[in-house]
ROVO-729513 format. One line per field, with one value per residue (C-alpha): residue in one letter; x, z negated, y negated. Coordinates in Angstrom, 3 decimals. Example, Ala and Ser with C-alpha at 12.3 -4.5 7.8 and 13.67 -1.06 7.14 Angstrom:
BEGIN
r = c(A:S);
u = c(12.300:13.670);
w = c(-7.800:-7.140);
v = c(4.500:1.060);
END
This chain:
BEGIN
r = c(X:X:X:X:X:X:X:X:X:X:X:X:X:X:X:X:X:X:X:X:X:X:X:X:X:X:X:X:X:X:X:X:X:X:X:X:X:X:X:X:X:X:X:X:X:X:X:X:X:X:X:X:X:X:X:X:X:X:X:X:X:X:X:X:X:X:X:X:X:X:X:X:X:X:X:X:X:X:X:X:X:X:X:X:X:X:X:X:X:X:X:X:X:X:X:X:X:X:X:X:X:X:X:X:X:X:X:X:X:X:X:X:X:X:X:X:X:X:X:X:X:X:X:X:X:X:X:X:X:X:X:X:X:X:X:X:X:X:X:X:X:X:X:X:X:X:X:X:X:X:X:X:X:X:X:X:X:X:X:X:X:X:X:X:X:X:X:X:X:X:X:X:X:X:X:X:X:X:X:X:X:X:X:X:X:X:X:X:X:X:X:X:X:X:X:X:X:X:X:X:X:X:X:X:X:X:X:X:X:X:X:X:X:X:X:X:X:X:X:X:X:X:X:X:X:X:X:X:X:X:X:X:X:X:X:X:X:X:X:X:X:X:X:X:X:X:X:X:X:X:X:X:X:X:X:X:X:X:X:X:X:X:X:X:X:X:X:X:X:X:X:X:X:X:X:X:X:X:X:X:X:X:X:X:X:X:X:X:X:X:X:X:X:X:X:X:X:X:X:X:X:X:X:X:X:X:X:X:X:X:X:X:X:X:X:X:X:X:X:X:X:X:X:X:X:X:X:X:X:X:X:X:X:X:X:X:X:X:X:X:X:X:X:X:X:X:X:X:X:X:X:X:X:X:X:X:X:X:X:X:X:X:X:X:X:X:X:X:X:X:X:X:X:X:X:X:X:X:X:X:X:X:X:X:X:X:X:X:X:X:X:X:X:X:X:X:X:X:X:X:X:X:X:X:X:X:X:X:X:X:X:X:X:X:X:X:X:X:X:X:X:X:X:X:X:X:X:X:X:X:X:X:X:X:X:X:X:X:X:X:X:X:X:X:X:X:X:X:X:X:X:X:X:X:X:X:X:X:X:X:X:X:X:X:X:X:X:X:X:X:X:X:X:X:X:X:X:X:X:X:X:X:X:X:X);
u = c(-13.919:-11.755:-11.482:-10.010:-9.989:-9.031:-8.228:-8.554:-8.355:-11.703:-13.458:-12.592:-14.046:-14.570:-14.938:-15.507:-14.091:-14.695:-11.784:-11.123:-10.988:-14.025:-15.391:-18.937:-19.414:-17.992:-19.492:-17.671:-18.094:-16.783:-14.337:-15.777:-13.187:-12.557:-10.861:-9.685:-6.774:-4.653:-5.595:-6.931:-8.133:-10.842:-11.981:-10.434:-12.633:-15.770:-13.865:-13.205:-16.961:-17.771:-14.983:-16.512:-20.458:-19.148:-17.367:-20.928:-22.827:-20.610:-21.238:-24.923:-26.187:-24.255:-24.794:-21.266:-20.682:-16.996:-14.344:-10.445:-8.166:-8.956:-5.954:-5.799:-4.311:-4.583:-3.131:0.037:0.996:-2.047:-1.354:-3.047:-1.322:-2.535:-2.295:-1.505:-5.112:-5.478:-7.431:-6.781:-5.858:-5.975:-7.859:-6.507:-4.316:-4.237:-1.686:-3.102:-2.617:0.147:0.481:4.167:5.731:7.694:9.048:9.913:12.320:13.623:14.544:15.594:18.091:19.434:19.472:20.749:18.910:21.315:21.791:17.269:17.510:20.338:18.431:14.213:14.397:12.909:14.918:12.308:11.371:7.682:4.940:2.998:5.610:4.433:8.207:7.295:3.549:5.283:7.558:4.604:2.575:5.803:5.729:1.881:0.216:3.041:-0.146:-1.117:2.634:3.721:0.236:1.005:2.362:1.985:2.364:0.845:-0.274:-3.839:-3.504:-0.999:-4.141:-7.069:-5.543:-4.622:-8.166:-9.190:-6.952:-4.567:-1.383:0.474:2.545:3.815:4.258:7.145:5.730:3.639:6.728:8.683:6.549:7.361:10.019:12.344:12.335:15.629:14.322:17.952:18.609:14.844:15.150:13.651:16.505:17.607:19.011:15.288:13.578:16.277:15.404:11.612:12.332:11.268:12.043:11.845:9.397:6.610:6.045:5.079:7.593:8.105:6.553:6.750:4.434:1.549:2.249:-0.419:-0.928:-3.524:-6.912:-10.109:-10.882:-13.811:-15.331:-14.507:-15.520:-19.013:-18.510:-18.395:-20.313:-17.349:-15.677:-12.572:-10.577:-10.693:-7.071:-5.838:-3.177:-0.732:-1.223:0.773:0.300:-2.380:-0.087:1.844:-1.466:-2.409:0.604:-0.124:-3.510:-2.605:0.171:2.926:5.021:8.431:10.858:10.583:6.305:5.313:1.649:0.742:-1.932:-3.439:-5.616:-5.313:-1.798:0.092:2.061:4.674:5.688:8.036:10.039:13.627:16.116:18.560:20.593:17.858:20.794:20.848:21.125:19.024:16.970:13.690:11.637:12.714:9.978:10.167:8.587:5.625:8.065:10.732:14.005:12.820:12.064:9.896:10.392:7.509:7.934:4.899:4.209:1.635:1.344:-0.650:-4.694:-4.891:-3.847:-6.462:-8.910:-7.809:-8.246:-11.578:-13.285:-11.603:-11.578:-14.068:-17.034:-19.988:-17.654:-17.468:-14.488:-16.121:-16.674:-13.338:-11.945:-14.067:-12.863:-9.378:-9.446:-10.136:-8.031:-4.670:-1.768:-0.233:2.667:1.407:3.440:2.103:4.421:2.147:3.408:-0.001:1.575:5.165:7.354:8.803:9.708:12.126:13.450:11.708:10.606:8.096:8.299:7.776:4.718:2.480:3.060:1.693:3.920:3.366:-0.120:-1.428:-5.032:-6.335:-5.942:-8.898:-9.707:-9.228:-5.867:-4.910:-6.309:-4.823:-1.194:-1.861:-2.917:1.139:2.686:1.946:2.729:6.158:6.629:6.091:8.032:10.837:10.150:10.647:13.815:14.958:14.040:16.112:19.224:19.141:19.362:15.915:14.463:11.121:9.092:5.346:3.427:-0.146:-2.541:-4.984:-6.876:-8.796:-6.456:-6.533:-10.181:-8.746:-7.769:-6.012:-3.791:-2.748:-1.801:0.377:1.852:3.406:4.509:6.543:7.787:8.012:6.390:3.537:0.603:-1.751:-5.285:-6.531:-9.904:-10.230:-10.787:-10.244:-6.825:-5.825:-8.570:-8.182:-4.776:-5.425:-7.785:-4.630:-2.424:-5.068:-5.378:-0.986:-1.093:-3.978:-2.003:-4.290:-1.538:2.034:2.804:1.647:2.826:0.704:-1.916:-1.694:-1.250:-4.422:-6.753:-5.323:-6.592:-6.282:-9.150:-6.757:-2.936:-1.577:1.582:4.169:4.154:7.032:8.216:11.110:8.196:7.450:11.163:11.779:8.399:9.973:13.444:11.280:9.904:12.345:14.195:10.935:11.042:14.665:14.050:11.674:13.831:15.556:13.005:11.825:15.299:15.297:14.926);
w = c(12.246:11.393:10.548:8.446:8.705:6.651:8.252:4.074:3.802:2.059:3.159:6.779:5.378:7.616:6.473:8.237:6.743:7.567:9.084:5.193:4.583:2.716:2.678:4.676:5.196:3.997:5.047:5.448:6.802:4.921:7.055:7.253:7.042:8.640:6.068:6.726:4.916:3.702:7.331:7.122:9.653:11.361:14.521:16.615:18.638:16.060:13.904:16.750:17.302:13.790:13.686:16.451:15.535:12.371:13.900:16.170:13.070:10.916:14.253:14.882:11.158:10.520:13.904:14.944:17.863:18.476:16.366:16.894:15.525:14.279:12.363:10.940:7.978:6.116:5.867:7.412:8.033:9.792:13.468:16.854:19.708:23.130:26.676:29.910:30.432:26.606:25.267:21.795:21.959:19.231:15.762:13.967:11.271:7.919:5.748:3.029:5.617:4.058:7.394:7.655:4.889:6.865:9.009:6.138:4.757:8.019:8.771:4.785:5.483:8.598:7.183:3.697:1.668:1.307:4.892:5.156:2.659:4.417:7.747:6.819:3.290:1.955:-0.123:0.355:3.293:3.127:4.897:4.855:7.411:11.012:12.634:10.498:12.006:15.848:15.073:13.831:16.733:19.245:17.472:16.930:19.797:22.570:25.346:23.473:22.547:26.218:27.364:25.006:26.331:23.268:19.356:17.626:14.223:13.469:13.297:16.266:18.303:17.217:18.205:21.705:21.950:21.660:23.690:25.571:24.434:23.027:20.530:16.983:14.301:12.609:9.252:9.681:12.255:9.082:7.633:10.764:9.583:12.752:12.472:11.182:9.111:8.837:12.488:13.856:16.438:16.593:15.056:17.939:15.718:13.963:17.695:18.928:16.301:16.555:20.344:21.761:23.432:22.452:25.409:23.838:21.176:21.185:21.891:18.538:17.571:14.962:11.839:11.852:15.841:18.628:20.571:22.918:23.898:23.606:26.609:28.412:27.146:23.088:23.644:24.756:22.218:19.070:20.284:20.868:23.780:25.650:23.971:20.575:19.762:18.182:15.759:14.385:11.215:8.232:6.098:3.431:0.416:2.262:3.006:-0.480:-1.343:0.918:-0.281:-3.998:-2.802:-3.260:-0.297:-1.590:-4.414:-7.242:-7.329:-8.083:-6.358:-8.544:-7.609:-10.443:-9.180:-8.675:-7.764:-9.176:-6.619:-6.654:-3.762:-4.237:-1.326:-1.726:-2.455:1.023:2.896:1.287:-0.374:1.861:-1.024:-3.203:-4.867:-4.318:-1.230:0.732:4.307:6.921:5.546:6.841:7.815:10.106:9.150:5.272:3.374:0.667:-2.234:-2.794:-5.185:-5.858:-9.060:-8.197:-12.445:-12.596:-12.726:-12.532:-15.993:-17.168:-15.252:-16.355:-20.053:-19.989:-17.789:-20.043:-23.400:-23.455:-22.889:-22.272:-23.715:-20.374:-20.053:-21.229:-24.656:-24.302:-23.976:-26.514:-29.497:-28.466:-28.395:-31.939:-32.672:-31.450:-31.010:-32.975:-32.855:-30.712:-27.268:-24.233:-20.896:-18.237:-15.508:-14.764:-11.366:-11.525:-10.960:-8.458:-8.539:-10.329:-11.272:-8.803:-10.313:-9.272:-12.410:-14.712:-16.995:-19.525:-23.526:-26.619:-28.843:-32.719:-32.730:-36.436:-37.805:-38.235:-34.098:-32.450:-28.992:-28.878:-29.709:-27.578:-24.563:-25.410:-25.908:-22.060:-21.027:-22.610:-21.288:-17.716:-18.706:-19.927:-15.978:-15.290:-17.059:-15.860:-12.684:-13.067:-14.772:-11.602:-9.324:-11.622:-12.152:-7.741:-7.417:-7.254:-9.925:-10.712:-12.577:-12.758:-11.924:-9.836:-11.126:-8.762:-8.604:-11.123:-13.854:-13.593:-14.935:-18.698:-20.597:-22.775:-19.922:-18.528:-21.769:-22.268:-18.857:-19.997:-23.334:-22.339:-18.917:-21.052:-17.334:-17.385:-15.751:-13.617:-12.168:-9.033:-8.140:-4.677:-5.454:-1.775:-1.785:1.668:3.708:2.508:3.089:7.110:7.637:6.226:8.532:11.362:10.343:10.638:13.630:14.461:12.981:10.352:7.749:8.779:6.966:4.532:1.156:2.506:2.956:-0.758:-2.175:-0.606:-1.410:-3.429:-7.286:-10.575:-13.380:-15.782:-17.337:-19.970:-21.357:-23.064:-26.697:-27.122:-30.832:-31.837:-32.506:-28.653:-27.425:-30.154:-28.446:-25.253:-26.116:-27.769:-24.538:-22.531:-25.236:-24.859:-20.979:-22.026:-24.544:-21.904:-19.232:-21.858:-22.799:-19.826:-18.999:-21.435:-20.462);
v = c(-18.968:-16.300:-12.377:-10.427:-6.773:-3.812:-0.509:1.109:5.149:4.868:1.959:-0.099:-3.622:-7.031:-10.237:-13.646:-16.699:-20.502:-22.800:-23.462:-19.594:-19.863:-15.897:-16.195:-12.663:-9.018:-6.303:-2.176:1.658:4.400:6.555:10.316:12.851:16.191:18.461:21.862:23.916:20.954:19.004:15.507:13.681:11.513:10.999:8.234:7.192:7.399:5.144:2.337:2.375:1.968:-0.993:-2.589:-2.484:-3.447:-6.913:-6.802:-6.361:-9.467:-12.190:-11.047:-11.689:-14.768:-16.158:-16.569:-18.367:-17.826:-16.969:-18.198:-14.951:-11.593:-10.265:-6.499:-5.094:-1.545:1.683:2.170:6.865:7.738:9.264:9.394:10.867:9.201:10.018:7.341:6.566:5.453:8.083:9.981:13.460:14.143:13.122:10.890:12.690:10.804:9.998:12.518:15.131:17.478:19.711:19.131:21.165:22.959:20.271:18.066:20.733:21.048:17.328:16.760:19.555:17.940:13.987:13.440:11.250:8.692:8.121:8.216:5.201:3.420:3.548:3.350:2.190:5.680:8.145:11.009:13.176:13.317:14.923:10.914:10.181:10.465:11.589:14.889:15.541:14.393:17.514:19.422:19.003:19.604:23.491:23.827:21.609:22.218:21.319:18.305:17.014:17.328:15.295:12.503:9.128:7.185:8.426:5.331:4.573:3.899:-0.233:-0.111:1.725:-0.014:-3.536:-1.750:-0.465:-3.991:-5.904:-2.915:-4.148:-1.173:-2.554:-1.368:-4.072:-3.804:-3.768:-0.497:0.932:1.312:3.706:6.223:7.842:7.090:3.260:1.484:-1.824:-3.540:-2.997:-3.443:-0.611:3.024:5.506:7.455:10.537:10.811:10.867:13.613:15.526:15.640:15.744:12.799:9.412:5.802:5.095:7.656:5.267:1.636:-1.807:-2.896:-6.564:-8.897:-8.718:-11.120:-12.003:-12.026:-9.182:-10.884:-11.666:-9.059:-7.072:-7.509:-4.095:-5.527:-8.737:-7.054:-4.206:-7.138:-9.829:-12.247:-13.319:-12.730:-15.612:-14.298:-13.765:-10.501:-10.338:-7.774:-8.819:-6.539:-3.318:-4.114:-3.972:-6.582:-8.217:-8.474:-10.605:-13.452:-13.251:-13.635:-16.320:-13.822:-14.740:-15.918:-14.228:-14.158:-12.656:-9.075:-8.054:-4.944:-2.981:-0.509:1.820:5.245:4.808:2.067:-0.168:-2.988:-5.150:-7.836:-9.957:-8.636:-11.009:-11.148:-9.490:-6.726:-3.987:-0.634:1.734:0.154:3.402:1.079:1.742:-0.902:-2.163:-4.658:-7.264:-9.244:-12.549:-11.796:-10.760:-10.368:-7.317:-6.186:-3.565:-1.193:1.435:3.654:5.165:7.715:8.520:4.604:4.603:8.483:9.091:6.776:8.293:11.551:11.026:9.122:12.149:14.175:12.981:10.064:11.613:8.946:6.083:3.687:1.038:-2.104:-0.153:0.876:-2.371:-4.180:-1.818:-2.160:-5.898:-5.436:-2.600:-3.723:-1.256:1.717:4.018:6.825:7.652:9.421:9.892:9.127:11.758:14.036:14.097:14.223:10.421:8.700:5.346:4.905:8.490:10.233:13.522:15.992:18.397:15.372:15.988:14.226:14.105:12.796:12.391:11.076:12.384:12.526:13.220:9.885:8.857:8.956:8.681:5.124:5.151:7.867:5.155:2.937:4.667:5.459:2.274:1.523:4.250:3.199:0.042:1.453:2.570:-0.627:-2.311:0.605:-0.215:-4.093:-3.744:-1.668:-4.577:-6.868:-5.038:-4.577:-8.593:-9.828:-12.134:-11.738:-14.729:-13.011:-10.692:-11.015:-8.174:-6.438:-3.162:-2.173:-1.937:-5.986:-5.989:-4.621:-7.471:-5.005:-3.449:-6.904:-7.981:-5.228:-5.390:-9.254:-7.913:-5.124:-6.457:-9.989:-11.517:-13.695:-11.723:-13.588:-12.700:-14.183:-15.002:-13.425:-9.571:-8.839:-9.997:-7.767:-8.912:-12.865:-12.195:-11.020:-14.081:-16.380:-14.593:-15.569:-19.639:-19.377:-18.121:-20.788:-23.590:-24.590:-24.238:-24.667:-20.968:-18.402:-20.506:-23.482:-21.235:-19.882:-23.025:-24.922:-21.164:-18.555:-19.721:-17.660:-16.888:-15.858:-15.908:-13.417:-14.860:-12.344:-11.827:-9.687:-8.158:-5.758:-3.045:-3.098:-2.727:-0.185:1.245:0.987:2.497:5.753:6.139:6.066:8.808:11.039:11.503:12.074:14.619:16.039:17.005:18.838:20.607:22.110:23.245:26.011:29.320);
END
């Protein structure tokens, strides 16, 4: 047997999985924040309990007698400062936490961009990144900073909770702030400058490695024994690729949802200046693109609470099916753009709007417009070296037959949909049956269980480029327009 758990921001899920990664079992605990003026956090220790009744919970009502590897994935920012006897001092504090205003503008001041990107892969100072709330708590928490032995990430902690080996994987490392990717070390200017040393956080560690066996106390805390092997595993978005068989170039694993994300093995030596977020990938020595487009599944959302009234999707999708296209436009950015232009005073538009649209067609022109930063997106990715052959569709945006099929037309890239909706956690119990030598490596793995339901093959015409190239003119026209005075 094998697990496969997901440390998610909403949701930590656990699923068991027989020695052919057949799904037995899922079962999951929200996560209960604490939210105070822009704060965002959980408690640490609240949450391991939870995690391991959960695990308890998973062996007890399927009877599970041992199990070989439990390998993690999920989200990657969140913090928890911890002292020499392994306790948290602190909660933890969540990537959503936006605490570090201050700091950011600070450190962006002090690093260029340009040399940020050339050394983590990120162009942006952020207050996600944990180097910004470690220099946050150094000013605010002076007691609790100077008390800490260990600043570790939430995955990094949980798998020393269970088997105390403090190690960070260098997959979720990246997303610190103060780790170089190309060199695989902590960046010693980043640590000098939120004042501290390369011993107060964890030895760095291969993605999907073993850290070691469960402790006594987890083995009695979960039900299992003490030769249940914990593994690193990777960041869930890296996660999701190997379980939707995305583990070599040439793939794109996009996730719709709220956000819209792309990750997609670099082609190597990974470029240092790329303008694509640019990770440590989950196989040694490789790297993976993931640019976020935070104006995906929101602006959806948006205009069906907004405009839709008690219209639900599936009605939505049936009358489009029979509708088709038309010319309207809409500029997807409710919330600003990053990838690829990276602009925070971006906004939406309609554009073409007439009297005889309706609310259908204003849908759908969103449903293309986000395609449209797709398919900006993609052509990035190209033009940097990597060539991309399809794309592997997951959130929910992969359950409209109307969005995938524009997603192949405009990016002209087949668009496939896998069977296994829980792509991360299938992807953590394939990292465990590697690391158990049931499959010699991940694209075994894929081949013999990732599967697909459904393939949406392009269709391109001159009407959709011309669409395309009118889109790309209105963000144009755009900027323009909110430059006048």
């Amino acid at each position: 047997m094998y697990i496969g758990i997901d440390l998610g921001s909403t949701n930590m899920k656990a699923a068991v999985y027989d020695r052919d990664l057949k799904c037995i079992d899922m079962r999951s605990r929200p996560v209960e924040y604490i939210r105070d003026n822009g704060f965002v956090e959980f408690d640490a220790e609240l949450y391991f309990t939870r995690l391991t009744g959960l695990i308890a919970e998973l062996v007890s009502a399927n009877r599970i007698e041992s199990v070989a590897h439990i390998a993690f994935t999920g989200q990657a920012e969140s913090l928890v400062a911890v002292d020499k006897q392994g306790r948290a001092l602190t909660n933890v504090i969540s990537w959503m936490d936006e605490r570090s205003q201050d700091e950011c503008a600070r450190l962006a001041a002090q690093f260029p961009a340009d040399l940020c990107e050339r050394v983590t892969g990120q162009q942006a100072v952020l207050p996600t990144w944990p180097a910004t709330k470690i220099l946050w708590l150094k000013e605010h928490c002076p007691d609790v900073f100077a008390a800490t032995d260990k600043f570790m990430l939430l995955k990094d902690y949980i798998v020393y909770k269970l088997t105390g080996v403090c190690q960070s994987d260098m997959s979720i490392a990246t997303f610190t702030f103060c780790f170089n990717i190309f060199e695989k070390c902590w960046w010693q200017e980043m640590l000098d400058a939120i004042g501290i040393t390369a011993d107060r956080l964890p030895p760095l560690a291969e993605p999907c490695s073993v850290a070691g066996c469960l402790t006594v106390e987890a083995a009695n805390a979960t039900g299992l024994d003490c030769s249940t092997l914990v593994n690193h595993g990777t960041l869930d978005h890296f996660a999701g690729m190997i379980g939707t068989g995305n583990t070599e170039v040439g793939g794109i694993t996009l996730s719709t949802g709220t956000v819209m994300a792309l990750a997609a093995m670099s082609a190597e030596p990974a470029p240092r200046d790329s303008g694509i977020a640019m990770h440590y990938g989950f196989v040694p020595d490789t790297h993976v693109m993931l640019p976020v487009a935070e104006s995906g599944g929101v602006s959806l959302e948006w205009f069906h609470r907004t405009c839709m009234g008690d219209i639900d999707y599936g009605k939505m999708n049936e009358v489009l099916l029979q509708r088709g296209g038309n010319d309207l436009l809409f500029l997807p950015y409710l919330v600003g753009t990053n990838a690829p232009e990276f602009d925070s005073e971006a906004c939406g538009v309609f554009w073409g709007l007439r009297q005889e649209h309706d609310v259908y067609d204003m849908a759908h022109a969103v449903m293309e417009g986000v395609a449209f930063v797709l398919r900006k997106n993609t052509d990035n990715i190209r033009q940097k070296g990597t060539e991309l052959k399809a794309i592997i569709a997951t959130g929910g945006g992969a359950k409209s037959p109307v969005w995938c099929q524009l997603q192949a037309d405009i990016t002209g890239l087949d668009v496939l949909i896998p069977k296994e909706k829980e792509a991360a956690c299938l992807g953590a119990a394939i990292i465990a049956a590697v690391a158990d030598g049931r499959y010699a490596d991940f694209k075994q793995a894929a081949g013999e269980v990732v599967s697909f339901v459904r393939r949406f093959t392009p269709n391109p015409t001159p009407a959709t480029e011309t669409k395309f190239r009118r889109f790309c003119a209105l963000y144009e026209a755009a900027l323009k327009l909110s430059d006048i005075q």
